[in-house]
Structures are given as C-alpha cells and as structure tokens.
SEFIDO-578831 format. One record per residue (C-alpha): residue number from 0; x, y, z. Coordinates in Angstrom, 1 decimal. Each point is the difference from the previous one (the first is absolute). Example, Ala and Ser with C-alpha at 12.3 -4.5 7.8 and 13.67 -1.06 7.14 Angstrom:
2
+-----+--------+--------+--------+
!   k !     px !     py !     pz !
+-----+--------+--------+--------+
!   0 !   12.3 !   -4.5 !    7.8 !
!   1 !    1.4 !    3.4 !   -0.7 !
+-----+--------+--------+--------+
This chain:
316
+-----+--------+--------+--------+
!   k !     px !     py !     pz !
+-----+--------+--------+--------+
!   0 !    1.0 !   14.9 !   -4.3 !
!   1 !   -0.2 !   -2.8 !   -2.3 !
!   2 !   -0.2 !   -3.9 !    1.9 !
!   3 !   -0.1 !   -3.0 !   -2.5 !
!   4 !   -0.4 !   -3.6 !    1.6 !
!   5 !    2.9 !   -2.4 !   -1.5 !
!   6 !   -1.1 !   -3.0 !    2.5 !
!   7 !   -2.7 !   -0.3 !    2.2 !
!   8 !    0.3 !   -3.8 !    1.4 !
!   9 !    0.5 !   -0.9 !    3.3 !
!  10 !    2.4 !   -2.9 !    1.3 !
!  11 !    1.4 !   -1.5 !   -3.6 !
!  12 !    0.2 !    1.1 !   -3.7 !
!  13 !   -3.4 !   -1.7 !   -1.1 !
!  14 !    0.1 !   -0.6 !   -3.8 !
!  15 !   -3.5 !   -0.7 !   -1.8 !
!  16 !    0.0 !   -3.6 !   -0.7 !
!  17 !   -0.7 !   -1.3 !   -3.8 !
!  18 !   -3.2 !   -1.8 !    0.7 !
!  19 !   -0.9 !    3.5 !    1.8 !
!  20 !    0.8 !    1.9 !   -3.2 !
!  21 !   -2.1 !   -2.9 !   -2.1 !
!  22 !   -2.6 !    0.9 !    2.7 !
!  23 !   -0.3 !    3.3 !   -0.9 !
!  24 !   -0.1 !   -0.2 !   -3.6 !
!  25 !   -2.9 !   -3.0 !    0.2 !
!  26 !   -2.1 !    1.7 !    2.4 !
!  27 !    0.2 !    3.1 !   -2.7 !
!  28 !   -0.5 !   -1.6 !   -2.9 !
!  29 !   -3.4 !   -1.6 !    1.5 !
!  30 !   -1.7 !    3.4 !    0.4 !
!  31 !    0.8 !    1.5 !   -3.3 !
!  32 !   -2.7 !    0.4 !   -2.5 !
!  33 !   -0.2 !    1.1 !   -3.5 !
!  34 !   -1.2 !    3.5 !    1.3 !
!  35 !    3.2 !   -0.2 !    1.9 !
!  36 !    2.5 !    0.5 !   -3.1 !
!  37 !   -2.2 !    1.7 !   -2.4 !
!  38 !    2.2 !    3.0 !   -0.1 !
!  39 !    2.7 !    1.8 !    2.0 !
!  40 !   -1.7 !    1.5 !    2.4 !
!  41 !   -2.1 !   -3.0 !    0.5 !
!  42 !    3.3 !   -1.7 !    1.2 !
!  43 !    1.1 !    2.7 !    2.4 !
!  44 !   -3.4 !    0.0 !    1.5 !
!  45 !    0.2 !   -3.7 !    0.3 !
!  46 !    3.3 !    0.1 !    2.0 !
!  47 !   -0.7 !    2.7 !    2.1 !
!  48 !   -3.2 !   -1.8 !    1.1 !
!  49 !    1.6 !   -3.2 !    1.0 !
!  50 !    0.8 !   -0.4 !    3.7 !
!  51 !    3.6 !    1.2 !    1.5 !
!  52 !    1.3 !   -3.7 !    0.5 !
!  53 !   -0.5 !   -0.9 !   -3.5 !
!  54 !    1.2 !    3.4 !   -1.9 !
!  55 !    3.0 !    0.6 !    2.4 !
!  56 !    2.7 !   -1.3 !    2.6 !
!  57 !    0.7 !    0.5 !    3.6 !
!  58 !    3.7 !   -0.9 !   -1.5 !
!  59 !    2.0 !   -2.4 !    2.1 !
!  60 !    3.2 !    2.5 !    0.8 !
!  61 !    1.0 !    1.1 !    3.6 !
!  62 !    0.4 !    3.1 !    1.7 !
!  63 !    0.8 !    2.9 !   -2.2 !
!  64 !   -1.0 !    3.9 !    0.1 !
!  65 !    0.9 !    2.4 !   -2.5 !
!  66 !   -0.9 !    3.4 !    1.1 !
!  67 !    1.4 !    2.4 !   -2.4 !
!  68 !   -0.1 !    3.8 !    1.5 !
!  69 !   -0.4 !    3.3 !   -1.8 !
!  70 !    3.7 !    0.4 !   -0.8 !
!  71 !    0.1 !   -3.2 !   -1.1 !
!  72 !    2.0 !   -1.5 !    2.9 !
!  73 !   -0.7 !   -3.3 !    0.1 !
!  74 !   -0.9 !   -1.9 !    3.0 !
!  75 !   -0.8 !   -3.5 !    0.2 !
!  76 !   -1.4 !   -1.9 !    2.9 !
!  77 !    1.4 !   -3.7 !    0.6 !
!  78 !    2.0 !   -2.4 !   -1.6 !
!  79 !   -2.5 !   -2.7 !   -0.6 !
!  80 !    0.4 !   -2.1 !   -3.6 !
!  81 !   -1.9 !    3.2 !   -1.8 !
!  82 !    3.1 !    1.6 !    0.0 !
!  83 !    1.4 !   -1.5 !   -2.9 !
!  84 !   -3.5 !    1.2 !   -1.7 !
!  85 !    0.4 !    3.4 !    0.8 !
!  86 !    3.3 !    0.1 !   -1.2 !
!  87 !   -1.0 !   -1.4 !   -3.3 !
!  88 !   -2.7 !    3.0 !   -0.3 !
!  89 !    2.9 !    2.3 !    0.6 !
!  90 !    1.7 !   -1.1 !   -3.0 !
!  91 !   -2.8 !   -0.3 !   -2.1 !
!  92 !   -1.0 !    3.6 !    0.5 !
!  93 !    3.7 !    0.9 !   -0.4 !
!  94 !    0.0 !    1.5 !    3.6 !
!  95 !    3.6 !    1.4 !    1.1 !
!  96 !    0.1 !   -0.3 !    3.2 !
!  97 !    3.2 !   -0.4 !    1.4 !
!  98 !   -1.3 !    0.4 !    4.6 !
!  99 !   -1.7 !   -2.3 !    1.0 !
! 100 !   -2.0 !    0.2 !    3.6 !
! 101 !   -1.2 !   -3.0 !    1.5 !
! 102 !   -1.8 !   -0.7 !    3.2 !
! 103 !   -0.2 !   -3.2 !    1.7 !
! 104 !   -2.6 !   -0.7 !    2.4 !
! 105 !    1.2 !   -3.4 !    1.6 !
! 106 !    2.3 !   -2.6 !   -1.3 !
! 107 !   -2.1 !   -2.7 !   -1.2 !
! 108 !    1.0 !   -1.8 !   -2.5 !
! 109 !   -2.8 !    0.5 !   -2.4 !
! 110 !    0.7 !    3.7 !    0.4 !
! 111 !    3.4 !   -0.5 !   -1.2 !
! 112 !    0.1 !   -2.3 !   -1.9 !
! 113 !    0.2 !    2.0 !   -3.8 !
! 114 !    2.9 !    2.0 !    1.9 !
! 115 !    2.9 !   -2.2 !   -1.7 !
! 116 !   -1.2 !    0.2 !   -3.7 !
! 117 !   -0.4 !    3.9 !    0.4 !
! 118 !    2.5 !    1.1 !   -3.1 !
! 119 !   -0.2 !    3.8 !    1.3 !
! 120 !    2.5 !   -1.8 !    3.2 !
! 121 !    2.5 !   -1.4 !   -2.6 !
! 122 !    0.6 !    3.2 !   -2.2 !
! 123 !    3.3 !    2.3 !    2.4 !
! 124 !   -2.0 !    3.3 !   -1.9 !
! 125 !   -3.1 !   -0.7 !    2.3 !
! 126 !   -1.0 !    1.2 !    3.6 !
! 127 !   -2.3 !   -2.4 !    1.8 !
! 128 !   -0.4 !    1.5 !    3.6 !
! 129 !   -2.0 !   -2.4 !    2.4 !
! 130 !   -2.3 !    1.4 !    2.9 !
! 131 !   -1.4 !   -1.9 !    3.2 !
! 132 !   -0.3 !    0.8 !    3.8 !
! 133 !    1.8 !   -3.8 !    0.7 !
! 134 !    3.8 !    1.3 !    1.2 !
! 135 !    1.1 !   -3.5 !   -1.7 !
! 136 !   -1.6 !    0.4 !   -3.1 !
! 137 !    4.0 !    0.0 !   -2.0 !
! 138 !    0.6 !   -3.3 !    2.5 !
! 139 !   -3.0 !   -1.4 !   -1.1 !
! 140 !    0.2 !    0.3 !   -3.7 !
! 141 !    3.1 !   -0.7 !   -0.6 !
! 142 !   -0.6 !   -3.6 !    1.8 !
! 143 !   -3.0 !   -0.6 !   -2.5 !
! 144 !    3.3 !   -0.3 !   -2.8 !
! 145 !    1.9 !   -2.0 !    2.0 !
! 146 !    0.9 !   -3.8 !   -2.0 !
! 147 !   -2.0 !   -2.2 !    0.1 !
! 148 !   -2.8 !    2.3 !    0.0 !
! 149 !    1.0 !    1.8 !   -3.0 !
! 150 !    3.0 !   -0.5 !   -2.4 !
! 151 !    0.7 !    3.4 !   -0.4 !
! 152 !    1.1 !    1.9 !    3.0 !
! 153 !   -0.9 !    3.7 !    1.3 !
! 154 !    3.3 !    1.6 !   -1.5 !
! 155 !   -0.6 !   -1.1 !   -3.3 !
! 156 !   -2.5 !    2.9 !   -0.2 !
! 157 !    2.2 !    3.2 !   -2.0 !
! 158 !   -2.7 !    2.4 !    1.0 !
! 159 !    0.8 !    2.8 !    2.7 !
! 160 !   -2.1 !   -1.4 !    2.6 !
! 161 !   -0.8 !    1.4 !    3.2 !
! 162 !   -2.2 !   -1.6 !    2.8 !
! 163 !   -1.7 !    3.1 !    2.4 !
! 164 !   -1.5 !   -0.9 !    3.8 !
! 165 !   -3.0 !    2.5 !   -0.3 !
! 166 !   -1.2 !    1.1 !    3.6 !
! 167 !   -3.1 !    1.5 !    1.2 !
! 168 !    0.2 !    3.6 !   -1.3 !
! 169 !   -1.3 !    0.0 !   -3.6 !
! 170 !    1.9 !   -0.4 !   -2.2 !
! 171 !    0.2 !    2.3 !   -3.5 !
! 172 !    0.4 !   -1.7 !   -3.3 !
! 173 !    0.2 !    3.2 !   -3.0 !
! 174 !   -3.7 !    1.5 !    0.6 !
! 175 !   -1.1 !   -3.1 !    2.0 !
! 176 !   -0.8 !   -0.5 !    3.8 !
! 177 !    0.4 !   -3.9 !    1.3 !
! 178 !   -0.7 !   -1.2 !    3.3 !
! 179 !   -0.2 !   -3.2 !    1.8 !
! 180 !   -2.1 !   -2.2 !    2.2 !
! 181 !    0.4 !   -3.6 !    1.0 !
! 182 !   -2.5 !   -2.7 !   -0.7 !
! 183 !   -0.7 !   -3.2 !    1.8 !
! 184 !    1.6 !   -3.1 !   -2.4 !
! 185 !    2.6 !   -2.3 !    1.1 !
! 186 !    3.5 !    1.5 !    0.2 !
! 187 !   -1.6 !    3.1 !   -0.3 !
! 188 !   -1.0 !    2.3 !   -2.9 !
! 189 !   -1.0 !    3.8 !   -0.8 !
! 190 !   -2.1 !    1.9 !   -1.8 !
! 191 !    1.0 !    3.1 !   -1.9 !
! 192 !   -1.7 !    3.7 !   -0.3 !
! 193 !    1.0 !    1.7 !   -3.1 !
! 194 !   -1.5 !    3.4 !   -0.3 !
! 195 !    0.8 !    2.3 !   -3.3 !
! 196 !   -2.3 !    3.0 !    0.4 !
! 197 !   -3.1 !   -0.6 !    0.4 !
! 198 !    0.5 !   -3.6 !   -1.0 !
! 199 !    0.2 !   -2.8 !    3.1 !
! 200 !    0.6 !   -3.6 !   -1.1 !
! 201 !    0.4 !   -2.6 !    3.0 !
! 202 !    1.4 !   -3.7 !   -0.9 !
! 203 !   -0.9 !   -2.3 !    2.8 !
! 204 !    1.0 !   -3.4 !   -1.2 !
! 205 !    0.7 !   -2.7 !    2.7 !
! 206 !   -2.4 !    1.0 !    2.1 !
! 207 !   -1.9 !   -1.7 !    2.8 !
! 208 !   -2.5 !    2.5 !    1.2 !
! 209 !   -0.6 !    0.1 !    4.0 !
! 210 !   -2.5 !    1.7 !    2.1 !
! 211 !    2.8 !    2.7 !    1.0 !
! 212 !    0.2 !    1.2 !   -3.6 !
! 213 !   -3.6 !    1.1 !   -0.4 !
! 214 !    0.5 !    2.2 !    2.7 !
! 215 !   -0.2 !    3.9 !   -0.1 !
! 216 !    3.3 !    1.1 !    1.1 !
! 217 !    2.4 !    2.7 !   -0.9 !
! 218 !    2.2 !   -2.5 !   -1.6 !
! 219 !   -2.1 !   -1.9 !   -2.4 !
! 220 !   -2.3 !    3.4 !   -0.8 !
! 221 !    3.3 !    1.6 !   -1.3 !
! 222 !    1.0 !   -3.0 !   -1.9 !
! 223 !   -3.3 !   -1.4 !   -1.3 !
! 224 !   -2.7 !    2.5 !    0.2 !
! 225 !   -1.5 !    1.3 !   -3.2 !
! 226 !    2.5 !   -1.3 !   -2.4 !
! 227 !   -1.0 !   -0.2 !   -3.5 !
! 228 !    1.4 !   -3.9 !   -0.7 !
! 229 !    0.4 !   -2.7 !    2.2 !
! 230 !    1.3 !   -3.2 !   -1.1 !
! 231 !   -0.1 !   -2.7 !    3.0 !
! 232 !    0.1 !   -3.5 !    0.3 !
! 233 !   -3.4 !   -1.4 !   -0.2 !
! 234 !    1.7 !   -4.2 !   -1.3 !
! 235 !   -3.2 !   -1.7 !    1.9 !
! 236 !   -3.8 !   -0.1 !    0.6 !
! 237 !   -1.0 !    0.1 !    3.8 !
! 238 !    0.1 !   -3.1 !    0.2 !
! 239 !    3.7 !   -0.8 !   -1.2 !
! 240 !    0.7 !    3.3 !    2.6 !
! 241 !   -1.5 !   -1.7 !    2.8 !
! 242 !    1.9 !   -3.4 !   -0.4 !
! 243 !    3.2 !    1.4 !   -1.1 !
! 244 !    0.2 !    2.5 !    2.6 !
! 245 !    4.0 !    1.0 !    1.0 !
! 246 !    0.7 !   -0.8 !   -3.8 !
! 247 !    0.7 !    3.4 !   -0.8 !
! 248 !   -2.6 !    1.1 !   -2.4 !
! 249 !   -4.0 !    1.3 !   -0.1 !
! 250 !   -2.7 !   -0.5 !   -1.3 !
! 251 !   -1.8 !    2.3 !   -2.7 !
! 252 !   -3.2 !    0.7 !    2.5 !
! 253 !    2.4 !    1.0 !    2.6 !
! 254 !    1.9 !    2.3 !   -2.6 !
! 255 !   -3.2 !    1.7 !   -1.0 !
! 256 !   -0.8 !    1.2 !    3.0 !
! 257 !    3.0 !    1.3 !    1.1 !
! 258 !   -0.1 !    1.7 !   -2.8 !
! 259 !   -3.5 !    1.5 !    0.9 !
! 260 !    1.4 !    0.6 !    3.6 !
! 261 !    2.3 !    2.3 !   -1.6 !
! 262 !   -1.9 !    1.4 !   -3.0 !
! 263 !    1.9 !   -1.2 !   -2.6 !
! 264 !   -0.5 !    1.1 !   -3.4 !
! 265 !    0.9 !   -3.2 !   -1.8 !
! 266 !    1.2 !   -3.2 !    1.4 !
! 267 !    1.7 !   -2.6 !   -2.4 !
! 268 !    0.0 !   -3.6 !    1.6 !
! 269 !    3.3 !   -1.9 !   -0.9 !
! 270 !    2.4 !   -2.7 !    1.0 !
! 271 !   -2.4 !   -2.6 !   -1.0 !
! 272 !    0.1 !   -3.4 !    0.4 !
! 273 !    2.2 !   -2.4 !   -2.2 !
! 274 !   -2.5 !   -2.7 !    0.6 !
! 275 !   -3.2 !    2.2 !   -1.8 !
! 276 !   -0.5 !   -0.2 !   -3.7 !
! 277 !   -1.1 !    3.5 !   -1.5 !
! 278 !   -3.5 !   -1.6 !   -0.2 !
! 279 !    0.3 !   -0.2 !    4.1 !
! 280 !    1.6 !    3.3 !    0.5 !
! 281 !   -3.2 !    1.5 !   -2.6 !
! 282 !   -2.3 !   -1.3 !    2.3 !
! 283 !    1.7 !    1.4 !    3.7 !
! 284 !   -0.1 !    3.0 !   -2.4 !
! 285 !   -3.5 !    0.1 !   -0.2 !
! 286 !   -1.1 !   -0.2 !    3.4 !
! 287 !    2.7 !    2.2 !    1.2 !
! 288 !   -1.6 !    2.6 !   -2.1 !
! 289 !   -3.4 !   -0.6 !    1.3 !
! 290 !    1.3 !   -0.1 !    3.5 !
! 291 !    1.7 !    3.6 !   -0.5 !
! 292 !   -3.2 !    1.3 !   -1.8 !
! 293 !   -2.2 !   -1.1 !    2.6 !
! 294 !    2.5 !    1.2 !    2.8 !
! 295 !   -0.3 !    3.8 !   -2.0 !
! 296 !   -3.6 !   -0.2 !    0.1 !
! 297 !    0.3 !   -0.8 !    3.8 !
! 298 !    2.8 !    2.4 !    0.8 !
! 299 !   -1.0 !    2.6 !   -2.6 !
! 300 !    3.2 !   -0.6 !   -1.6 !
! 301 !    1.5 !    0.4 !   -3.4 !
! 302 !    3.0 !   -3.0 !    0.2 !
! 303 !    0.9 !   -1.2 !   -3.7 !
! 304 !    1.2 !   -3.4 !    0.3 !
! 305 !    2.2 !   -2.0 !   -2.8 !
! 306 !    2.4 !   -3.2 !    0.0 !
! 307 !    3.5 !    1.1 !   -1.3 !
! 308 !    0.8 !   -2.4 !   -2.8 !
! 309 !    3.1 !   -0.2 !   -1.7 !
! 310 !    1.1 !    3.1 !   -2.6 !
! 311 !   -2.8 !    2.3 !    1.5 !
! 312 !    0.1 !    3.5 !    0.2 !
! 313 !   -0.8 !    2.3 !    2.4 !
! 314 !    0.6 !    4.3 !   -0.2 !
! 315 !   -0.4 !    2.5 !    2.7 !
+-----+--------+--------+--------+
C-alpha cells in the first residue's frame, strides 16, 4: 500500500504568499558561506542542514489522500482542492487509470472543493465510484453544483458514476479491507480503516478527540489498535483546543497520545491551520516531537511521529 498526501490544509486552500517566498529565500541567502558552495556536495549538505520551514512547504491544498494498493487500485480519500494536484501527477506519470474510488468523509466544503475541476468526471470512458456511510451523500453532492454555486451542473459529468451508502459490515475494495467509525466535528465526519495485508492505514481528519475515544473498548481496539499509520487531525496547540472547543478539530498533544493509547506505529498530524505559516507549523513540529519522545521514554514506547505535508509519501 502506497499513500501520497496531495493536500494537507485544513479549513481553506492556503497559498504561500510572495513576501513568504522572498522570506525564505532572504533568510537562506544570510547563512550561506563560501564553504557552503565550494562544490556539489557542499551544496547538498547545505540544504539538507537547513531547517524544515526554510527547505520545504506544508503546501496550502485541502484534503486529499492518495492510497494506491498492490493491484494498483486507486483510492483516494476526499475531495479537498488537492484533487486537481493528484490528478495532474496522474498525467504526468502517464497513469491509465480509467476507476476511480473515492471516499468522502463529511461534506465540507474545503473537502470538496477540487471535486468540479476533477477531468477524470468529464471523460464518459471513466468510472468514478464514490463511498460514504451518509445515505444522502448523491442528494448532497449534487446540491454542491447547483447555479449559483457552480456554473456547471452534476450531469454535465460523462463519467459512469455511481454513489454507494456503505454500512457497518466492511467493506472489500480488490485486496483491501475498509471500515468506518464516526468522529466528533460538526455535521459529522468519519474516519476510515484500510487494511491490505499486513498493512493498516487510518485517516482521521476532522477530528475533535473526546474522553470516550481514548477508551479501551471493543470498538475502538478493533478499529485503532496497533495500526501501522495514523493520520489525525492535530490543526491546534492546547491552547487553541481548549478555547475552540465544539469546533470540530484537535490538537497535536491530544493526537499524540491517543496514538500512544493505542500503540500506534506512526502518527502523521494534518489538517493544519490556514492561519500558520510553515515557519509556525516547524515549530508545533518540534515540540510535538519532543512531547512524543518524552511520552516513549515514559510509556516505554516506540511512537514515530511526523506532520503530513503536501506530496509526501508514505509505504506499508
């Protein structure tokens, strides 16, 4: 099981600002020296040394999974403006994939968002097959095309689409288990179990983590225990958690140690806030990490924690 992050922004489509590029570029040219650029390898070492907010991006797109499994069926995970970016990838690699699965996990709009300027829907030799729990997920889609919202309505689309209610047995995609919980966010939201193998990945976006979840009980040990990636919500500190309780999402402490609770092999925080600059997410980074090292020294754990940022890669 392949899983490649195609937006990892939480709320709106956040776009690095010019002055934030010109940022970058300043701060980088000020610790160069000589030594620096003396050769090749001097210049790789040189970039690999400087810190994550400087030699990267968080990337400002929203909500979008690829997971890609070992018959290359192709699964992608919300709708969010990273959609468009994934689909560009696909033709850049010369990928032929004519089905397309996609699972929603609420209706938000920044997790639809990409959906209308997804090409695969226009194309009648496509089959785009959407998955969620909601019974009016068709309803509910098709309103999001509805003028003046969108000039372009639902039946323009050419591709054989089909929209399927999924229920609580699992569910079997090609070699694939999925299964379903729901999460606490306004409206509602799930996460999904995808389990290839001896592969589990968990995406637990939208998440507002509450005392119930931490609990050991048949239903969350089936769903979360051991799983080799989880990627959950983690958008605030504990201090943003605390004063923006009921607002649907966690904060990257709380995250952490429900992944501990659960032992967890790797946690990836995500859906981060629109309002943090990648200098600002480096730094939650940071402590998270000490947090989670300090919490395995404690526990006598082994939790690897990363923040998903946009065209990563993860394989299982």
């Amino acid at each position: 099981m392949q899983i490649r992050f195609w937006g990892v922004r939480g709320s709106c489509p956040t776009p690095l600002k010019p002055a934030e590029v010109t940022g970058k570029i300043s701060s980088i040219l000020q610790r160069i020296t000589p030594e620096d650029i003396a050769s090749p390898r001097a210049k790789e070492r040189f970039i690999a040394q400087l810190p994550l907010h400087l030699k990267s991006t968080t990337g400002g797109n929203t909500a979008c999974v690829e997971v890609r499994l070992e018959d290359n069926t192709l699964i992608i995970l919300d709708c969010g403006s990273g959609l468009r970016s994934l689909y560009d990838n696909l033709v850049s690699d010369g990928d032929q994939i004519r089905d397309y699965h996609i699972f929603l996990t609420h209706f938000h709009y920044d997790h639809l968002v990409g959906m209308p300027f997804f090409t695969p829907l226009y194309d009648k030799n496509n089959r785009v097959h959407f998955y969620s729990p909601y019974g009016k997920m068709e309803k509910i889609v098709r309103e999001y095309f509805r003028k003046p919202y969108h000039p372009v309505p639902f039946d323009a689309f050419q591709a054989q689409i089909e929209f399927n209610v999924i229920g609580r047995e699992s569910l079997w995609l090609g070699p694939a288990k999925i299964d379903w919980v729901k999460r606490n966010h306004p409206d509602g939201s799930v996460a999904y179990r995808i389990e290839e193998g001896k592969g589990v990945f968990i995406f637990s976006t939208d998440t507002e983590l509450e005392e119930k979840n931490f609990k050991k009980t048949r239903k969350n040990i089936s769903f979360f225990q051991d799983a080799d990636v989880l990627v959950m919500d983690g958008q605030y500190d504990l201090t943003e958690a605390i004063d923006k309780m009921t607002w649907g999402h966690s904060s990257y402490s709380m995250a952490v140690e429900f992944a501990q609770e659960f032992d967890i092999k790797k946690l990836m925080i995500y859906h981060h806030e629109p309002m943090n600059d990648d200098r600002q997410i480096d730094k939650y980074l940071k402590v998270a990490r000490t947090y989670t090292e300090m919490l395995n020294k404690k526990l006598g754990k082994k939790l690897i924690l990363d923040f998903a940022l946009e065209e990563g890669r993860i394989e299982l």
